[in-house]
C-alpha positions in Angstrom: 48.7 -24.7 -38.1 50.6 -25.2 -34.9 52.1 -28.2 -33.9 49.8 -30.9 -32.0 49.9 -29.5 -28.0 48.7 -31.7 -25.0 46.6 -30.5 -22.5 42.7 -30.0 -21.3 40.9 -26.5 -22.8 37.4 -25.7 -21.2 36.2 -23.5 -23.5 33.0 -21.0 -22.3 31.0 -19.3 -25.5 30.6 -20.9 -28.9 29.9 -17.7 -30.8 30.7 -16.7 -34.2 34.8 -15.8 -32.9 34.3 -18.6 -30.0 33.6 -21.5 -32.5 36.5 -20.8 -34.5 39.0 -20.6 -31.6 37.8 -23.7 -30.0 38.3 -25.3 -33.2 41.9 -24.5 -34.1 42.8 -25.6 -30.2 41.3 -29.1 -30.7 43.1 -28.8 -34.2 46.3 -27.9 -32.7 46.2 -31.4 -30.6 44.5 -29.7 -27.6 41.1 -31.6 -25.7 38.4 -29.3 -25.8 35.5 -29.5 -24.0 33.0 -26.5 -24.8 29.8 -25.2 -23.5 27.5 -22.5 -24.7 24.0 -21.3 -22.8 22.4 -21.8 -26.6 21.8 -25.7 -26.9 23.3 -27.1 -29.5 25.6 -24.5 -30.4 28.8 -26.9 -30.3 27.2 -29.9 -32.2 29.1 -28.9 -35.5 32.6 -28.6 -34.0 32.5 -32.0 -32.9 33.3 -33.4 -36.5 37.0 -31.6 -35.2 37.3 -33.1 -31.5 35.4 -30.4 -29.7 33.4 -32.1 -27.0 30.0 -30.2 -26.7 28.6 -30.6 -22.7 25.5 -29.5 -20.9 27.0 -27.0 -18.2 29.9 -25.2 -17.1 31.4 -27.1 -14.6 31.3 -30.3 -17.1 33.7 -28.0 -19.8 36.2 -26.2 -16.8 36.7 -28.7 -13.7 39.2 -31.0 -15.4 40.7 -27.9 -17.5 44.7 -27.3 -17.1 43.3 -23.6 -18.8 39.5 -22.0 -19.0 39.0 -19.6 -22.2 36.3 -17.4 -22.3 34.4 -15.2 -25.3 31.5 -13.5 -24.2 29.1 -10.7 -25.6 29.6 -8.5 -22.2 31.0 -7.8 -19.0 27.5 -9.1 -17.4 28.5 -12.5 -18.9 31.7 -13.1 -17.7 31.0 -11.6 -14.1 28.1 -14.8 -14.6 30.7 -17.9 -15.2 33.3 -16.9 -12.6 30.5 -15.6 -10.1 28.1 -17.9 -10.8 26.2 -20.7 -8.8 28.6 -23.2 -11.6 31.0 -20.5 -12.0 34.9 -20.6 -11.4 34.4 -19.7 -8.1 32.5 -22.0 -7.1 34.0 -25.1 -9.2 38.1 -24.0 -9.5 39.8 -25.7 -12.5 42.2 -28.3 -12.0 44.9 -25.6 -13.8 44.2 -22.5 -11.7 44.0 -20.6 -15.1 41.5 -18.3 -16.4 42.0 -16.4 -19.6 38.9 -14.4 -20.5 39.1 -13.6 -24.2 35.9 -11.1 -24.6 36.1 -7.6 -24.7 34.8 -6.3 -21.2 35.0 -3.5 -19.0 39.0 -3.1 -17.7 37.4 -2.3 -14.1 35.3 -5.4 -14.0 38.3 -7.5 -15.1 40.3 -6.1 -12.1 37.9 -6.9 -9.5 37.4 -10.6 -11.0 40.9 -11.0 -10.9 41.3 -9.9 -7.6 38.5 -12.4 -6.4 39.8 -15.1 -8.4 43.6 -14.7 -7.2 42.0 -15.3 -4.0 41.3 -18.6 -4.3 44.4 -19.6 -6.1 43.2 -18.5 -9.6 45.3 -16.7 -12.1 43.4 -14.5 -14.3 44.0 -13.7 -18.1 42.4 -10.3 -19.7 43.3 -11.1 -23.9 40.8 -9.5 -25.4 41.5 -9.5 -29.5 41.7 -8.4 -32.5 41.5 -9.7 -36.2 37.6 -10.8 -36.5 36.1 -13.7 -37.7 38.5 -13.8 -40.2 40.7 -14.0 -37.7 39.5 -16.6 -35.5 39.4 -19.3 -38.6 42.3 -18.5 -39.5 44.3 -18.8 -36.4 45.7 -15.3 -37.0 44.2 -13.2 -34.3 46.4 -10.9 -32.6 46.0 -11.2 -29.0 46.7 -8.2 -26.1 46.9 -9.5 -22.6 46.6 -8.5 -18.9 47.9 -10.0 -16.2 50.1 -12.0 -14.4 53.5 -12.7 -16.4 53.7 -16.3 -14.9 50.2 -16.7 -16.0 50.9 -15.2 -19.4 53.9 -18.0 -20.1 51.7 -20.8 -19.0 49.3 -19.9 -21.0 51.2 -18.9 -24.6 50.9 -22.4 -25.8 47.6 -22.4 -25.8 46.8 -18.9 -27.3 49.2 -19.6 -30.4 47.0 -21.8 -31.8 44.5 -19.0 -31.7 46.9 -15.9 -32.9 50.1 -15.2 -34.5 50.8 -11.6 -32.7 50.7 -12.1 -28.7 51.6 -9.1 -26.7 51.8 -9.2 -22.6 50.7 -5.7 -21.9 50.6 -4.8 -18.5 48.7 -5.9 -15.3 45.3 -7.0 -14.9 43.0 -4.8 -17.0 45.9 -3.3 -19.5 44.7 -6.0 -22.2 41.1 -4.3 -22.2 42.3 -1.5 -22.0 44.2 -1.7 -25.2 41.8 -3.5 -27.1 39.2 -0.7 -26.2 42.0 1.6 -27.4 42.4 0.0 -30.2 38.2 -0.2 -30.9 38.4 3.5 -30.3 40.4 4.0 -33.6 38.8 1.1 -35.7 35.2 3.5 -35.0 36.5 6.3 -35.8 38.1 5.3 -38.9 34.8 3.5 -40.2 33.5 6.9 -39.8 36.2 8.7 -41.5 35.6 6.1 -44.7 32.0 7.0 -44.4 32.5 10.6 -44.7 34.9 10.2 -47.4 32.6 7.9 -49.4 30.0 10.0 -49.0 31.4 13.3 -50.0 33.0 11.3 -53.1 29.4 10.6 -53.7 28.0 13.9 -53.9 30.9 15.0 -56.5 29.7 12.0 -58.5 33.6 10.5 -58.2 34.2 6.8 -59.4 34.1 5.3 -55.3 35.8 2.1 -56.3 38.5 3.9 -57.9 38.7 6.6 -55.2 39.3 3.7 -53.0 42.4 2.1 -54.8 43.5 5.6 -55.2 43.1 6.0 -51.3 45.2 2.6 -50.3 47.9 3.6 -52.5 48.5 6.7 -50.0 48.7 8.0 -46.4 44.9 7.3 -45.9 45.2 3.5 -46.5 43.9 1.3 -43.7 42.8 -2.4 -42.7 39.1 -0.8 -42.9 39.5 1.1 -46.1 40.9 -2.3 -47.8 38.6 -4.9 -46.2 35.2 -2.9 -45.3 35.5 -0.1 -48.3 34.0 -2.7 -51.3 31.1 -3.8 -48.6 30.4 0.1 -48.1 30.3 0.8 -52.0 28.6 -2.4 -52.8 25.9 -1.8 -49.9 27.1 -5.3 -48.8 25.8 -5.8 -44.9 26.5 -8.6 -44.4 27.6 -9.6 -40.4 30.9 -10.1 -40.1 31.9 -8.1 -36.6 28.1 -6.7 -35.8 27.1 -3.2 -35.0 25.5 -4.2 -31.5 28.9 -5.4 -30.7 30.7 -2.4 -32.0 28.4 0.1 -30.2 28.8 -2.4 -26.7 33.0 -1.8 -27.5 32.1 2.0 -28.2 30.4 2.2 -24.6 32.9 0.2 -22.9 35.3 2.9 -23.8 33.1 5.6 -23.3 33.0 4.3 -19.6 36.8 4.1 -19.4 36.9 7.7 -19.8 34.9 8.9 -17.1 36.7 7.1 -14.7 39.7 9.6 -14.9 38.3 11.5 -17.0 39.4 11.7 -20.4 37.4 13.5 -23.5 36.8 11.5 -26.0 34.8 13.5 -28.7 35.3 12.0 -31.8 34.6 8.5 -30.3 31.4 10.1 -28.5 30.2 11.4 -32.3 30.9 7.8 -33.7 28.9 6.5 -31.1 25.4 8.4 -32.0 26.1 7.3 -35.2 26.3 3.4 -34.4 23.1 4.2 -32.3 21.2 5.7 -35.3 21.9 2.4 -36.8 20.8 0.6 -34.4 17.6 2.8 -34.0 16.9 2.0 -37.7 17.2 -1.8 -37.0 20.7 -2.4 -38.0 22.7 -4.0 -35.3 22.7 -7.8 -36.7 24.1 -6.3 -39.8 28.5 -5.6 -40.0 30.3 -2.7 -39.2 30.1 -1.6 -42.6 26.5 -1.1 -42.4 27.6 2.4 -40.9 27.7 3.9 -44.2 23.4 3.3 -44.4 23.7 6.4 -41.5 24.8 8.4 -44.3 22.8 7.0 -46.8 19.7 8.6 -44.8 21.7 12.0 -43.6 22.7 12.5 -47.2 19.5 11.2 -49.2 21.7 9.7 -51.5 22.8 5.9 -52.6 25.1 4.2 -54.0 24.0 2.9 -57.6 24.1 -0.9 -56.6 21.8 0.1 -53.7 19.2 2.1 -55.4 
């Protein structure tokens, strides 16, 4: 872990990445004062320092830096907007860094509002997962203000080893929805794959070590491939918030426009998943689509 770092962390969204994050700051020596709309949400982190309190301006007034990690765009437009938002109730620090993946536009217009008022805004959206966020090992894309970027890199290495300054307000989104763009269309590719092995009645656990021995090897095809096979579901990065990334990008690309085909096909295919009641279940649970277009199982599932 990183060394033990001074300094005041209000920390907005205790989610399944959120609680994680504000746990290794308060581990890294930071005070953290948290606050989530879901009550009780930030009771077990205080066994590691976290201080759990009752509304926004309780966790950000004091802050030297605000972190966010929302679900969505309409959540973050809430805390800086907000009758306790940032806007109304500046932190001591004058720095916001907004952590969820949200709409690029959107982030441009609240920085815009926020600079303002003397408020440096922060798009690092990341990447890494759960796994990720409890490890400390997230790799972390920013947008913004270089200044702002410095002042805040103490604070974001006890979250991540890989921090990259991207560009200006927005570029960090704009990345990470880049970088969702490939992660859905690679889940798909494995699906297709898996399920074509299938049919042929190949060995799919051997077809996969085959696979990540070559040019076809990925992060996916190591850590999602034995979920997919096994019919494993389990939540780790959830379909709803796969499909929200998908749409985000899909709104991206209209604005100048760009076609995005592949990433539209993926899409219909998170939504049939989600159609069939699937959205709390993780990213791997895509392969199920195929289960029902094929008519075919895997022999754990059947």
């Amino acid at each position: 872990m990183n060394n033990p770092t001074s300094g005041i962390v209000g920390f907005l969204g205790l989610g399944v990445m959120g609680r994680e994050m504000a746990r290794n700051l308060a581990q890294a020596g930071f005070t953290v004062r948290a606050f989530d709309i879901v009550p009780g949400a930030g009771d077990a982190l205080r066994q590691f320092g976290v201080e759990s309190v009752s509304d926004i301006p309780s966790a950000t007034s004091d802050a030297d830096i605000v972190i966010s990690m929302l679900p969505d765009t309409p959540q973050v437009e809430d805390i800086v907007r907000g009758a306790g938002g940032l806007l109304a109730h500046p932190p001591r620090g004058k720095l916001f860094v907004d952590m969820s993946t949200i709409a690029p536009e959107a982030t441009r217009k609240l920085s815009q509002e926020l600079a303002d008022i003397g408020i440096t805004m922060l798009d690092a959206p990341v990447s890494g997962g759960p796994v990720g966020a409890k490890n400390g090992s997230l790799t972390i894309m920013v947008g913004g203000d270089a200044g702002g970027f410095a002042q805040a890199t103490p604070f974001l290495r006890a979250m991540g080893t890989t921090l990259n300054h991207v560009g200006a307000s927005g570029a960090g989104q704009t990345v990470k929805l880049c970088n969702q763009l490939i992660c859905g269309i690679n889940i798909q590719a494995i699906c297709e794959a898996l399920a074509l092995a299938r049919a042929w009645e190949i060995d799919l656990p051997q077809m996969r070590e085959v696979l990540l021995g070559g040019s076809a090897a990925s992060w996916m095809l190591d850590k999602l491939g034995p979920a997919m096979i096994e019919g494993d579901v389990s939540a780790g990065f959830r379909i709803d918030l796969m499909m929200k990334d998908l749409r985000l990008v899909l709104e991206a690309a209209q604005k100048h426009p760009v076609p995005l085909p592949a990433t539209a096909l993926v899409a219909t295919q998170y939504q049939n998943a989600q159609a069939y009641g699937e959205g709390a279940n993780g990213n791997q649970a895509l392969f199920k689509v195929y289960d029902r277009i094929t008519g075919q199982q895997t022999a754990v599932n059947k």
